[in-house]
KOLPA-543870 format. One record per residue (C-alpha): residue number from 0; residue in three letters; x, y, z. Coordinates in steps of 0.5 Angstrom, whole numbers. Layout:
N
 num residuo    c1    c2    c3
 NUM     ALA     X     Y     Z
...
//
This chain:
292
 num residuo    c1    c2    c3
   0     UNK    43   230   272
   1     UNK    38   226   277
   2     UNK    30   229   277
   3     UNK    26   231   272
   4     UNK    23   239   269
   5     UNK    17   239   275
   6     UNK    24   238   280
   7     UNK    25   244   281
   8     UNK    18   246   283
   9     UNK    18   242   289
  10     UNK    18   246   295
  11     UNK    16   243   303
  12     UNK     9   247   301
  13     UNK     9   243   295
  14     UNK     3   238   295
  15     UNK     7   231   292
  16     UNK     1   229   288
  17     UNK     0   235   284
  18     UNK     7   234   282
  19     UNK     6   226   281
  20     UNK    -1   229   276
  21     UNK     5   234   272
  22     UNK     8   228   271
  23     UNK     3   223   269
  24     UNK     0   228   264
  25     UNK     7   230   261
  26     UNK     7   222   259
  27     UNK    15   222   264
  28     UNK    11   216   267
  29     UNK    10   213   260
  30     UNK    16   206   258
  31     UNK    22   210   255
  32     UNK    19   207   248
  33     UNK    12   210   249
  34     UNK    15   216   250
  35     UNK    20   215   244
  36     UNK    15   213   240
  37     UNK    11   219   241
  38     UNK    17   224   241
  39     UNK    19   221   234
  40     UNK    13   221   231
  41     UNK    12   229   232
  42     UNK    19   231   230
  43     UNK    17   228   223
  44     UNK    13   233   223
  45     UNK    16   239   225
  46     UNK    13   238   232
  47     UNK    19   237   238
  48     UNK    14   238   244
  49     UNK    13   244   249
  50     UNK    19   246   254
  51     UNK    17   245   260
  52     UNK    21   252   263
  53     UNK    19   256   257
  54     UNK    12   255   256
  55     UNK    13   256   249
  56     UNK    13   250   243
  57     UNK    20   248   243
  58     UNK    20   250   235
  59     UNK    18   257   237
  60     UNK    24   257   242
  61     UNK    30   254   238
  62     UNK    27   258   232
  63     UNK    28   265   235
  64     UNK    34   263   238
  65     UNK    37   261   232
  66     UNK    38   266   228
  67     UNK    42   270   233
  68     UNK    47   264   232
  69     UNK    47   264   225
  70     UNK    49   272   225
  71     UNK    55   271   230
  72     UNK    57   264   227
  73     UNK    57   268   220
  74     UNK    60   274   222
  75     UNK    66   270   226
  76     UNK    68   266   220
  77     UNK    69   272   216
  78     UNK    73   275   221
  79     UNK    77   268   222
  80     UNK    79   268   214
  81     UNK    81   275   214
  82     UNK    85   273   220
  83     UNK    88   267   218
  84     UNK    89   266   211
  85     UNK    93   273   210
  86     UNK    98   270   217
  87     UNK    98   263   214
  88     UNK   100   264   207
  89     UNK   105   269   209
  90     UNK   109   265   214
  91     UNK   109   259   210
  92     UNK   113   265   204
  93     UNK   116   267   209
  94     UNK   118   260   213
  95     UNK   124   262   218
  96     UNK   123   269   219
  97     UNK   121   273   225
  98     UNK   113   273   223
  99     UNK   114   266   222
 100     UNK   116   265   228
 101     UNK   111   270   231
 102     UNK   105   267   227
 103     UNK   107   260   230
 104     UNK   106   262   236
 105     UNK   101   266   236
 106     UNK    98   259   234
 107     UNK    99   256   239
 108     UNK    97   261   244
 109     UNK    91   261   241
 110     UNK    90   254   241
 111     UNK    93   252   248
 112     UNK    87   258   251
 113     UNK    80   254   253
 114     UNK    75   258   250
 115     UNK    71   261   256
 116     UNK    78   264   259
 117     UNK    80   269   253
 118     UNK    72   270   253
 119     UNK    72   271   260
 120     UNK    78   277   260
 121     UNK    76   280   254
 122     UNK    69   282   258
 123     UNK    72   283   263
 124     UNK    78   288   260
 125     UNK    74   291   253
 126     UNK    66   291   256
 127     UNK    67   292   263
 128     UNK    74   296   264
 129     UNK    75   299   258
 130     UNK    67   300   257
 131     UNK    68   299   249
 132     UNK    63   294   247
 133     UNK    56   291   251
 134     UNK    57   286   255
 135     UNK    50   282   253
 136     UNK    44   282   249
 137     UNK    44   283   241
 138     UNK    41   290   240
 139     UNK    39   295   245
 140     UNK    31   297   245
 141     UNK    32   303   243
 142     UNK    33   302   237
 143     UNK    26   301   231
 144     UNK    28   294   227
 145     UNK    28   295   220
 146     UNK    33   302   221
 147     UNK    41   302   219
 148     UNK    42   304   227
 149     UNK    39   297   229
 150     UNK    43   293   224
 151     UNK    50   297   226
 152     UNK    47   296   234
 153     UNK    47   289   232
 154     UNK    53   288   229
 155     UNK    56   292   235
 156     UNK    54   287   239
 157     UNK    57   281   234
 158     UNK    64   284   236
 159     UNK    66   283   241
 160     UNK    63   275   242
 161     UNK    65   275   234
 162     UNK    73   277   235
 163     UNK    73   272   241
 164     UNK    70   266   237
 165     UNK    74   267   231
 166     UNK    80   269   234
 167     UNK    80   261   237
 168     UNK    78   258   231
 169     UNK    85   261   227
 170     UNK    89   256   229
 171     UNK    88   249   224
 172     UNK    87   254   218
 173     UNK    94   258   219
 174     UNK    98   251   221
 175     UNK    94   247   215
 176     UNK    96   254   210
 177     UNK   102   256   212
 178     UNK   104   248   211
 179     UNK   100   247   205
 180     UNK   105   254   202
 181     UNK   111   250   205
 182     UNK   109   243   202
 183     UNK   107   248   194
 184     UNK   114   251   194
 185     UNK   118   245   193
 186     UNK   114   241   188
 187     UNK   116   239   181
 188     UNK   111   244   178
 189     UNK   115   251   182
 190     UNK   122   249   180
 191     UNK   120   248   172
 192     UNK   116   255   173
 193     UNK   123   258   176
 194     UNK   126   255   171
 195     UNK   123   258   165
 196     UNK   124   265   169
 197     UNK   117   266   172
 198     UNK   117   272   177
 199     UNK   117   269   185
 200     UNK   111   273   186
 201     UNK   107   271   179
 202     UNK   110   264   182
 203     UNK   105   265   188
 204     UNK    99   268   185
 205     UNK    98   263   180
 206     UNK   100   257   183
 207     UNK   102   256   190
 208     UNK    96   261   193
 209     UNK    92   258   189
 210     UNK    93   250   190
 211     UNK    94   252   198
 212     UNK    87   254   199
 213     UNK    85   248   197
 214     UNK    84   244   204
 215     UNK    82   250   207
 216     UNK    75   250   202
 217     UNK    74   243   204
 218     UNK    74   245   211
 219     UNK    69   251   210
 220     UNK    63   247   212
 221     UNK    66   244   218
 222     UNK    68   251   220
 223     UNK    61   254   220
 224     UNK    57   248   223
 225     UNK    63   248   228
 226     UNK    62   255   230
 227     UNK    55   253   230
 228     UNK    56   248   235
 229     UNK    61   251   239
 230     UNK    58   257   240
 231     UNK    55   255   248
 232     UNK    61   257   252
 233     UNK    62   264   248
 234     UNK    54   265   247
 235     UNK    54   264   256
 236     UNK    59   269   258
 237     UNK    57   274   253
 238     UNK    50   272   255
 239     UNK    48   274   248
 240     UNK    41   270   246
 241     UNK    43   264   242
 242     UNK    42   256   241
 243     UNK    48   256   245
 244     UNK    46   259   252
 245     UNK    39   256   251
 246     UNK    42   249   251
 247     UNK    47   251   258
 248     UNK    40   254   260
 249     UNK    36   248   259
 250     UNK    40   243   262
 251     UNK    40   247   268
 252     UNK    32   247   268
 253     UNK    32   240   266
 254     UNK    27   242   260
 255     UNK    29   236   257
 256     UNK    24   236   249
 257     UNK    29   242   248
 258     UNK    35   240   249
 259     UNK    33   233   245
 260     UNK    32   238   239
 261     UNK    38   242   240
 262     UNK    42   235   240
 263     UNK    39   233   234
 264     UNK    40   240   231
 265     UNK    48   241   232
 266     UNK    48   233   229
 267     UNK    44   234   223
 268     UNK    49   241   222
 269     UNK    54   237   223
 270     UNK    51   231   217
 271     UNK    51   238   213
 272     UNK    57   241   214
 273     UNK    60   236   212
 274     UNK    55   235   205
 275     UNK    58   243   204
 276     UNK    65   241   204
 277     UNK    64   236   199
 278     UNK    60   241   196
 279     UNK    66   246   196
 280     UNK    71   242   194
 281     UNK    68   239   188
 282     UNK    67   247   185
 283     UNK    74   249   187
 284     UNK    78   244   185
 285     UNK    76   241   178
 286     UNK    79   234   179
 287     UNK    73   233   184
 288     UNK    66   232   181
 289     UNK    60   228   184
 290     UNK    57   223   180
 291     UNK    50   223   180
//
């Protein structure tokens, strides 16, 4: 997108020179290896610059912001499990029943809608219509921080956004696990098991539950820094105030020092979803140990 951050204050009242000394004194003159050198020599430091649109450092900004994403990121990865797991570990038992089938397609369903139409129709339907949850912001202002009655305001908040995130992000775990569950039932360890007479549903307990979860511990990392970073288009219908909405605000104003850090960030969260993974998967799988 063309301009700059002083773009957007250019009126036919505006005088072009002062627009000109806004620049020069914001550095946007300076060769792009000036202006690099500069930036990364403060982002060593912890210090990303001054947005340009918010007239605040961008560290403040990004930190205040990021604390609602965490929340929203944490709540929706609990409700995705406790969705997920139960649907695919029992399509996977029962593969071929009508809740296989059921669970199949609500996979699909769910991974063929676009985010912002199943975040758009369950505002419009339980926020607007139905009046059941707000529809923006994280807590209302009535309530003193620090009370019970602001951290269930808050969590009221998280649920509808929370539903719409977690709901979306069920369909790899329920396909890997109901596979997982397939693929355990037929190995040589089952059949020795049913041999000796073990009961099905010890069988299930003690060793295919338990060697299905496997992948899905490996991809909880990428799981919470994916929400992390998927969370623009839910936190900007929801309106709720995270790092997601500040970055499609951002873009718009053309505040550049911001969304330079953000992009940095989702990066360095991409990098320590996958650290969390590998971490993971070598607790709960004892084949795995990272050597030091």
């Amino acid at each position: 997108m063309p301009g700059d951050p002083f773009t957007g204050l250019i009126t036919p009242e505006t005088d072009p020179h002062r627009i000109e000394e806004l620049r020069e004194m914001a550095g946007l003159n300076d060769p792009w290896y000036v202006q690099y050198w500069h930036w990364i020599t403060g982002a060593v430091q912890g210090d990303f610059g001054d947005s340009y649109a918010f007239k605040d450092s961008v560290s403040s900004l990004i930190g205040d912001r990021a604390l609602n994403t965490l929340w929203l990121s944490l709540f929706s990865v609990i409700l995705l499990y406790l969705i997920a797991i139960p649907l695919g570990i029992y399509a996977g038992r029962y593969q071929g029943t009508w809740f296989d089938k059921g669970t199949v397609l609500y996979s699909f369903i769910s991974y063929a809608i676009p985010t912002f139409v199943l975040g758009l129709l369950f505002l419009f339907f339980f926020g607007y219509k139905l009046d059941w949850f707000p529809t923006s912001g994280t807590v209302d202002v009535k309530y003193e921080a620090g009370t019970w009655d602001y951290f269930w305001n808050k969590v009221y908040h998280l649920i509808l956004p929370g539903i719409t995130f977690a709901l979306l992000g069920t369909t790899t775990v329920i396909q890997y696990l109901r596979s997982e569950v397939i693929d355990s039932k037929t190995q040589d360890y089952v059949k020795t098991a049913r041999s000796k007479g073990v009961p099905m549903k010890k069988i299930y307990s003690k060793h295919i539950f338990r060697n299905s979860l496997l992948p899905i511990a490996a991809f909880i990392g990428f799981t919470i820094t994916g929400l992390l970073g998927g969370a623009i288009f839910i936190e900007t219908i929801f309106g709720y105030p995270g790092m997601g909405q500040l970055f499609i605000q951002s873009l718009g104003q053309r505040d550049y020092s911001v969304i330079t850090a953000l992009v940095l960030l989702f990066g360095f969260l991409a990098l320590l979803g996958s650290l969390i993974s590998d971490i993971v998967m070598s607790i709960v799988d004892p084949r795995i140990r990272i050597d030091n």
